[in-house]
C-alpha positions in Angstrom: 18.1 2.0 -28.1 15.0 3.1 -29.5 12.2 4.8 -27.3 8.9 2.3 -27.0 7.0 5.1 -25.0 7.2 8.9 -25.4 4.8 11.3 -23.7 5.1 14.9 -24.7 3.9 18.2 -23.2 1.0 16.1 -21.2 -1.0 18.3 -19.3 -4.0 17.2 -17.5 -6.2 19.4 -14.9 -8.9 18.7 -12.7 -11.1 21.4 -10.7 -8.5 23.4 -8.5 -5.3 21.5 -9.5 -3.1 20.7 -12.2 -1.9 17.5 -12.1 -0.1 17.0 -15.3 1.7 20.2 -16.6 4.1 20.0 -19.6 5.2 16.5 -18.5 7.6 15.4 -21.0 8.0 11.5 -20.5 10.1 8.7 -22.2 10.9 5.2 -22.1 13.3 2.8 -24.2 12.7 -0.2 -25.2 13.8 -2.9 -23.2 14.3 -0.9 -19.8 13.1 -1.1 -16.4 12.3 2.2 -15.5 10.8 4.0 -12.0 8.4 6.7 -12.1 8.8 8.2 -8.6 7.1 11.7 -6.8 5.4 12.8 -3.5 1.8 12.1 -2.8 0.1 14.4 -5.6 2.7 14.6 -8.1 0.9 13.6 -10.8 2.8 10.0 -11.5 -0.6 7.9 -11.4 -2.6 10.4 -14.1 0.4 10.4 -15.7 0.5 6.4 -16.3 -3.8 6.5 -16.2 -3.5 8.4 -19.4 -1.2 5.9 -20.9 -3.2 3.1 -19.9 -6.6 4.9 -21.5 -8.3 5.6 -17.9 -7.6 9.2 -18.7 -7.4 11.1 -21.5 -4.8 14.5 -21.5 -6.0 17.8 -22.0 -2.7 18.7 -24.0 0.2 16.5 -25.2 0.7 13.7 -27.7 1.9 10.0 -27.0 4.3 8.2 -29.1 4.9 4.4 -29.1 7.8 3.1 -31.0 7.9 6.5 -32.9 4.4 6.5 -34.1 2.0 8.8 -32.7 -1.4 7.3 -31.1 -4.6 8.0 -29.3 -5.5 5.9 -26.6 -9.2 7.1 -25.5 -9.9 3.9 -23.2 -8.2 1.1 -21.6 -9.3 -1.4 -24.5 -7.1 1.2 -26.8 -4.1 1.0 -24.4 -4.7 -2.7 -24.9 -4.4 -2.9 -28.5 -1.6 -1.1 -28.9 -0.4 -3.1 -26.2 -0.2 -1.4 -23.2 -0.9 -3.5 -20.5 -1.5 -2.1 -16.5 -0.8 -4.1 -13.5 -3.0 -2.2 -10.4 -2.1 -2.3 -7.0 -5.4 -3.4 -5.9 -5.7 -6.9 -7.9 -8.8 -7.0 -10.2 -9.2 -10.8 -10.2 -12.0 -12.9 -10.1 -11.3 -15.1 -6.7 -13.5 -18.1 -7.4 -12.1 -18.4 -10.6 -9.0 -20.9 -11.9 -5.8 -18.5 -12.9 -6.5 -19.6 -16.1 -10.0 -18.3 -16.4 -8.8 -15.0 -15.0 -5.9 -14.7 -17.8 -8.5 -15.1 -20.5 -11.2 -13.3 -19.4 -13.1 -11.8 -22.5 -10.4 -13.1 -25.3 -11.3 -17.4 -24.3 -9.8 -19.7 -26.7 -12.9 -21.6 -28.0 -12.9 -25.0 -29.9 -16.5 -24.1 -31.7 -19.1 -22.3 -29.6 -17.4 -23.4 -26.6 -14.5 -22.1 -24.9 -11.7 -24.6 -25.0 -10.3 -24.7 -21.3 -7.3 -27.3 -22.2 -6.0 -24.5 -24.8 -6.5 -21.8 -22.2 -4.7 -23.8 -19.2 -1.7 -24.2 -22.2 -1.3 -20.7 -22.8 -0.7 -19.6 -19.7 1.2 -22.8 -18.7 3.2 -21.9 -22.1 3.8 -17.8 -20.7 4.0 -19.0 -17.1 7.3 -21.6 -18.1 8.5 -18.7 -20.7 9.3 -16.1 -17.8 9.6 -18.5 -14.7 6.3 -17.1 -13.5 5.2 -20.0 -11.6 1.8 -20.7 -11.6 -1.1 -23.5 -12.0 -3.5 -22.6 -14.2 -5.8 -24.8 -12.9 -5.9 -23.6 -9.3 -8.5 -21.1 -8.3 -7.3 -17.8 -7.1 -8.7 -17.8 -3.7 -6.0 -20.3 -3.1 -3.2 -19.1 -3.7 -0.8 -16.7 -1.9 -0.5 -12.8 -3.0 2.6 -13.5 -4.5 1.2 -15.8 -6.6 -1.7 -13.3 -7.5 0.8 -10.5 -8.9 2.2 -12.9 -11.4 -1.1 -13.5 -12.6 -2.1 -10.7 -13.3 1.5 -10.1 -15.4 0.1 -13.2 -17.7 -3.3 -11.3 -17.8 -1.1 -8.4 -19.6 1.3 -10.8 -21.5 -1.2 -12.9 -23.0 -3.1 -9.6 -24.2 0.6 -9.1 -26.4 1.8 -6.5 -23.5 5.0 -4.7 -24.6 4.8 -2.2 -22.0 4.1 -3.4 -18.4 2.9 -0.6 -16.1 3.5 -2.0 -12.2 1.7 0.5 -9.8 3.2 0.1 -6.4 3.9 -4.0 -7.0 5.6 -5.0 -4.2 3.4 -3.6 -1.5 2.1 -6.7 -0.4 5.2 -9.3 -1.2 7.7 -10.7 1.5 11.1 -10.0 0.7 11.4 -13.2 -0.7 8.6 -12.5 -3.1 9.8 -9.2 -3.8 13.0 -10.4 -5.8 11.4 -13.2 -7.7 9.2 -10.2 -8.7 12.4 -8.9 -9.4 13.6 -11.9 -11.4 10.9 -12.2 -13.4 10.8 -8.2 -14.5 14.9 -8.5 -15.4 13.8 -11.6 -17.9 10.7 -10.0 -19.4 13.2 -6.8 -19.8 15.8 -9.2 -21.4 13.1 -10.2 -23.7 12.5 -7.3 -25.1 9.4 -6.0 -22.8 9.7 -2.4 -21.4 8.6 -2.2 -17.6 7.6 0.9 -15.7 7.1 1.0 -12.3 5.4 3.3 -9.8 7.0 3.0 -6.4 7.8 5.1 -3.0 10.6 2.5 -2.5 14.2 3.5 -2.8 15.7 0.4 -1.9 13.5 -1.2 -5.3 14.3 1.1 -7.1 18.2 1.0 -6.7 17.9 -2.6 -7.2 16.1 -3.2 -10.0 15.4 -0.2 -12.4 17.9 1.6 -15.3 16.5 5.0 -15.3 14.5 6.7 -13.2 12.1 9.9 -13.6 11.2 12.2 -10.9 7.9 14.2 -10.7 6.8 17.0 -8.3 3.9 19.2 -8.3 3.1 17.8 -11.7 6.5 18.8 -13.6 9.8 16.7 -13.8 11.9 17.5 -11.9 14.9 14.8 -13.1 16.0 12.5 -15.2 18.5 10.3 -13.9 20.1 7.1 -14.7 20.1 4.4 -12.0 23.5 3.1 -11.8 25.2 6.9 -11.6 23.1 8.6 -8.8 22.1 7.7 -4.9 18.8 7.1 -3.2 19.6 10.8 -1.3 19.8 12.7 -4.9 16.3 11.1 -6.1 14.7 12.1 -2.5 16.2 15.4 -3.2 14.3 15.5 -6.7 11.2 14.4 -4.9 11.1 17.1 -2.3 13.3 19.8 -2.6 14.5 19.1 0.4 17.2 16.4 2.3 15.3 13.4 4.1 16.1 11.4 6.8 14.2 8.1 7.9 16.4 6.7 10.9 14.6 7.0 14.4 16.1 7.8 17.4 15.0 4.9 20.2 12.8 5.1 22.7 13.6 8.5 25.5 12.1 7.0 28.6 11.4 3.5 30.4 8.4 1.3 28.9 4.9 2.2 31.6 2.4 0.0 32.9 0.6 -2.7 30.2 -2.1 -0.6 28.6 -3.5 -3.4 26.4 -3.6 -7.2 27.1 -5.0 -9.9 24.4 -5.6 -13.3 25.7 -6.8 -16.1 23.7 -8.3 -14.1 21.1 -9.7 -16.6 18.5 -11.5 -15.1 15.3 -13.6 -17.4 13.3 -12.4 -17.5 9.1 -14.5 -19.5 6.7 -14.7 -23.0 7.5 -13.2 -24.7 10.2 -10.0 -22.6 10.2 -10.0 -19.5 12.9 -8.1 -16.6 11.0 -7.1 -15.2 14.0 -6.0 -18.2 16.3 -5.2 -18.1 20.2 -3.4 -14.7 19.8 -1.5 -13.2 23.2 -0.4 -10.3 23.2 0.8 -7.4 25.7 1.2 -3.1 24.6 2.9 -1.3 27.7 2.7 2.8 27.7 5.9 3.7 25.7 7.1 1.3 23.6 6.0 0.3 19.7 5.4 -3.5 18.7 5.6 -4.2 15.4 3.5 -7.0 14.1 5.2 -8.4 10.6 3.5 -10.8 8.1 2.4 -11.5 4.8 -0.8 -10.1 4.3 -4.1 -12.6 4.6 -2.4 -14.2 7.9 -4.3 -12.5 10.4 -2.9 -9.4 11.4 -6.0 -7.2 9.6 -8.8 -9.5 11.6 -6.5 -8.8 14.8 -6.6 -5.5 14.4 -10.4 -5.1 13.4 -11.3 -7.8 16.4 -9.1 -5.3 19.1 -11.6 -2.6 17.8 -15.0 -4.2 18.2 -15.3 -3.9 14.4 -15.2 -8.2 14.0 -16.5 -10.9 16.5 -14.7 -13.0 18.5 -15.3 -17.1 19.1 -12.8 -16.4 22.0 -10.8 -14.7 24.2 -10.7 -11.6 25.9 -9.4 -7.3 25.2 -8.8 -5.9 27.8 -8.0 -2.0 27.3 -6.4 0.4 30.9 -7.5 -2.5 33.2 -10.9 -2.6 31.7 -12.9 -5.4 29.8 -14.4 -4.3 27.0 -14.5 -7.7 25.2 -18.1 -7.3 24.5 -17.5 -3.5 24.3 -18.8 -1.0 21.0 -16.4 0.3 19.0 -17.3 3.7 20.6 -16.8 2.8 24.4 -13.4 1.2 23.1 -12.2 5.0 21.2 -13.7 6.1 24.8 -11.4 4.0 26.7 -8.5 4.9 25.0 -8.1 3.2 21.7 -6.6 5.2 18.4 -7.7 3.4 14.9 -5.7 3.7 11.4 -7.0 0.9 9.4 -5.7 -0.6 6.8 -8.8 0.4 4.1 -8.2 3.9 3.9 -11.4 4.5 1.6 -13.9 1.5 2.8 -13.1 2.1 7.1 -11.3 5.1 7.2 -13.0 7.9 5.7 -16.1 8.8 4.0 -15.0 9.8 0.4 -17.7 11.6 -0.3 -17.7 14.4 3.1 -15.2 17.0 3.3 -11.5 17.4 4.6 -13.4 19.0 7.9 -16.0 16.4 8.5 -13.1 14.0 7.8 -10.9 15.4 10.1 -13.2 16.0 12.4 -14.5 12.2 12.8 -13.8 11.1 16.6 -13.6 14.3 17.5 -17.1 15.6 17.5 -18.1 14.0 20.6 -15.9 17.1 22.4 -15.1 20.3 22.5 -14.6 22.5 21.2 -15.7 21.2 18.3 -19.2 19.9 20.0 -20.6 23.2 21.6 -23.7 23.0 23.9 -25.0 19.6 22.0 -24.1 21.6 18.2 -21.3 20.9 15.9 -20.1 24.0 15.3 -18.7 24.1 11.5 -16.2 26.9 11.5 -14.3 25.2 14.6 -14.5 22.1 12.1 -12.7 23.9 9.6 -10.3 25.3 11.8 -9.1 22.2 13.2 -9.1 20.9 10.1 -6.8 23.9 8.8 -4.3 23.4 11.8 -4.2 19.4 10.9 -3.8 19.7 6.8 -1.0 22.4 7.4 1.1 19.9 10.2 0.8 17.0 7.7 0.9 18.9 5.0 -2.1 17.3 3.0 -2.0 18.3 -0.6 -6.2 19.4 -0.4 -7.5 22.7 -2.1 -9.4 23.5 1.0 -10.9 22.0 4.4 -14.2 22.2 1.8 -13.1 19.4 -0.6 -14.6 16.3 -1.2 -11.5 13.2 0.3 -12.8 10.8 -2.7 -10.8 13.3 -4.9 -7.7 12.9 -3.2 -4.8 10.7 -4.3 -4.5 8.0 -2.4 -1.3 9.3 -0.4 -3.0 12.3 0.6 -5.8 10.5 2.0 -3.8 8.1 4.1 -2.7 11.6 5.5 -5.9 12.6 6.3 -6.9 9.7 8.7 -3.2 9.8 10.0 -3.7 13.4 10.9 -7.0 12.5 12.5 -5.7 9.6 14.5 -2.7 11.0 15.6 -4.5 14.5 16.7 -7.1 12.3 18.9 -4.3 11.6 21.5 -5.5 8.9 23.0 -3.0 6.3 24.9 -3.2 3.4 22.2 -2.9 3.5 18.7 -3.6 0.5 16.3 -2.1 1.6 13.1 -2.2 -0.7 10.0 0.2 0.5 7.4 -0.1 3.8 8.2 2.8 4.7 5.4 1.1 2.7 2.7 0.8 4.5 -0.7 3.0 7.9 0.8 5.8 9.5 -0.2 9.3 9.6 1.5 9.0 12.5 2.8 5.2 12.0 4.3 7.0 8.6 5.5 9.5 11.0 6.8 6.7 13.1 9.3 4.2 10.2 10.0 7.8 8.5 11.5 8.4 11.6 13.5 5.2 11.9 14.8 4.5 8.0 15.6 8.2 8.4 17.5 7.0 11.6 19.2 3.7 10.1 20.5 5.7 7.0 22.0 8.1 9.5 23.5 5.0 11.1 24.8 4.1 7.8 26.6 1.8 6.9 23.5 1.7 2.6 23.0 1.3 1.5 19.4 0.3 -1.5 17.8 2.2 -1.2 14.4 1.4 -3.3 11.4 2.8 -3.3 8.6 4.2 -4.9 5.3 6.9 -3.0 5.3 9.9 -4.3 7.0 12.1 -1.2 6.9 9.5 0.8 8.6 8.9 -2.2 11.7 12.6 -2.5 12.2 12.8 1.5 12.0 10.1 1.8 14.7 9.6 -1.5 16.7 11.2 -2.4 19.7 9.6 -5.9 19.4 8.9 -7.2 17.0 5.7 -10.3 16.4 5.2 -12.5 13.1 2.3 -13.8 12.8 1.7 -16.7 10.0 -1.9 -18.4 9.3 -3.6 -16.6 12.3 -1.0 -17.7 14.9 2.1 -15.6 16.2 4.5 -18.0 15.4 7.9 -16.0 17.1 8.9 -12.1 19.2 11.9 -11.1 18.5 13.9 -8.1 19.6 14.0 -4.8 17.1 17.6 -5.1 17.3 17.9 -8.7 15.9 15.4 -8.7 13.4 17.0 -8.8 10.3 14.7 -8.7 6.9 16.3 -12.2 6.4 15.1 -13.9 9.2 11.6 -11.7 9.1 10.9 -13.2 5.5 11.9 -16.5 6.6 9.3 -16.6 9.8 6.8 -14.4 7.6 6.6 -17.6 5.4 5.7 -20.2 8.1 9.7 -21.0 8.4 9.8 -21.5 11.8 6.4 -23.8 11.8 8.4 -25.7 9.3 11.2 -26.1 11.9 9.4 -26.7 14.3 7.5 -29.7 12.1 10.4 -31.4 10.5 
């Protein structure tokens, strides 16, 4: 088997850090294969410079044997190179098929011929089981949907190479293996598909080799089917990981936050958060699962006086704050990790101290006599980045620069260190490594033990059944069923997170 990709002695550095250094990198033709690290391991640069976004400071690419210099993403495109991004970069009141074409339109003339466009992607979309209308516009269709069109964006650019950054963060497990499906026939076609990913279990299922990065070097080189998910964690972090959770030490407390009614108005006549009840008692974890859009993020933001209710009531340690600032309710007792780590939860361009020290600088002793005193700031901020161990040159550093991993640490850190008695976390693992997944378990586990509540949601369904003890789906702004932790099996979860038990309910 020939290699389509080889990347040789890449080095790339950026002020204070290396993030590339000597990577050797290569992938056959026809292969599925993982690209795995910590936060900070240099795995994104790594594929950034393939896709044109960055160019090395040493090091030579090859594809299919032929050495090439890709100095921008149209380059990457050409040779064709084609980049799937976590975030989708879609145009939402657009058809699919508008989207797909984009800049290369069929035209018939000096107009662009829309039939011809709708039959190319109809043509790709039936090729490789993809499953999409090309005349539907994008704001109306399902995530799921949304990943596979941005896979025709790349195939109908003539991508040989498919680089997936984190794809499956926002699929059910049901839309998770017809991902799965579809990479297996692109790969049996003759595509080569590399994929970022913190997931184990994905990559066990679906990849044939797998290369491991840390602190910018490679640390192995392994073939899927001959090692375990414990040998590649091992690779990762030099260290042996363990991601079961001990349950709950001591009886559930007194009900610490109570949700009645709570109605959130969506564009047009649907609510996106509809007649939601809900009860957090001192001591326990709730998990809320869904697919994202259904709710859960509007929930979150409406419990935090960051989005207007049409109805209902929050009620926070026996008081109302309904009506309440976002400030009384951190006051009361209310902990935030949102889900937009860079738009809500920090400011990129401040330091790792003013970062850190958000929510706190109301208090001592980082407020002293009315001041903020800055060398408290940075020692707090020193105590916080070595606990979480946030890859950050020093409490000085600008956030924006961080990878996105290491951010999610910071406002994890921040959150966590504000010990209040409620904590709303929205996928506070999303974009980390297994062994940051590893602490920010420990810690939420620790803070429950400590007679911390937390309102959990997230996409992932290992981490709700790792941590809940109940467990709410929510589907279309409604919580559709509760189950027990101990019942909840991914199965069922994927089944409810897909409006199954509305359709059982209907038929």
């Amino acid at each position: 088997m020939t290699l389509e990709v080889d990347m040789r002695g890449i080095t790339k550095r950026f002020p204070g850090v290396v993030a590339d250094d000597n990577v050797d990198f290569s992938v056959k033709t026809g292969e599925i294969h993982a690209l795995m690290g910590e936060n900070g391991a240099g795995k994104s640069i790594l594929m950034s410079i393939l896709a044109g976004l960055y160019q090395p400071d040493e090091g030579q690419i090859f594809l299919r044997g032929e050495e090439v210099k890709i100095n921008s993403p149209l380059d990457a495109i050409e040779a064709g190179i084609g980049m799937v991004f976590q975030a989708f970069k879609l145009f939402p009141s657009l058809t699919i098929s508008e989207n797909v074409v984009f800049r290369e339109e069929p035209t018939n003339g000096p107009l662009i011929d829309r039939a011809a466009a709708n039959r190319a992607v109809a043509e790709i979309s039936e090729r490789y089981s993809l499953a999409v209308d090309p005349r539907a516009r994008v704001d109306s269709v399902p995530v799921g949907v949304l990943q596979r069109v941005e896979i025709i964006k790349a195939l109908y650019r003539n991508a040989r190479v498919l680089i997936l950054d984190e794809p499956t963060a926002v699929l059910t497990p049901q839309e998770t293996e017809r991902l799965f499906e579809i990479l297996r026939a692109l790969r049996d076609d003759g595509r080569t598909i590399i994929f970022i990913t913190h997931k184990m279990k994905e990559v066990m299922a679906v990849s044939d080799r797998v290369t491991v990065l840390r602190d910018g070097k490679v640390t192995a080189r392994l073939v899927t089917a001959e090692t375990t998910p414990e040998e590649i964690t091992h690779h990762m972090t030099g260290r042996d990981v363990d991601l079961t959770m001990d349950p709950p030490k001591n009886e559930l407390g007194e009900t610490v936050l109570k949700v009645e009614n709570l109605t959130v108005a969506g564009e047009g006549a649907r609510a996106v958060v509809n007649d939601v009840d809900l009860e957090l008692r001192s001591g326990e974890i709730v998990g809320i699962a869904g697919v994202a859009g259904n709710g859960q993020v509007e929930l979150a933001e409406a419990i935090m006086g960051l989005r207007d209710l049409t109805n209902g009531s929050v009620v926070v340690q026996n008081q109302d704050l309904t009506r309440a600032s976002v400030h009384a309710r951190r006051t009361a007792g209310l902990s935030y990790i949102p889900e937009d780590r860079h738009g809500v939860g920090t400011a990129p361009l401040a330091d790792g101290a003013a970062n850190l020290a958000m929510g706190h600088h109301h208090r001592e002793p980082i407020l002293h006599r009315r001041l903020l005193k800055r060398s408290r700031m940075v020692e707090h901020a020193r105590r916080l980045i070595e606990r979480f161990g946030i890859k950050i040159s020093s409490p000085s550093t600008m956030v924006g620069t961080l990878s996105g991993g290491n951010l999610q640490k910071i406002v994890v850190a921040r959150e966590l260190d504000y010990d209040s008695p409620i904590l709303i976390a929205e996928q506070p693992t999303r974009g980390v490594d297994v062994g940051a997944i590893e602490a920010i378990h420990r810690e939420l586990t620790s803070y429950r033990d400590r007679g911390g509540a937390v309102l959990l949601i997230s996409a992932e369904l290992s981490e709700i059944q790792s941590l809940a003890s109940r467990i709410l789906v929510m589907f279309e702004g409604r919580i559709v069923a509760e189950l027990d932790g101990a019942d909840a099996t991914e199965t069922k979860l994927g089944f409810l997170m897909a409006g199954g038990q509305q359709a059982v309910e209907t038929s």
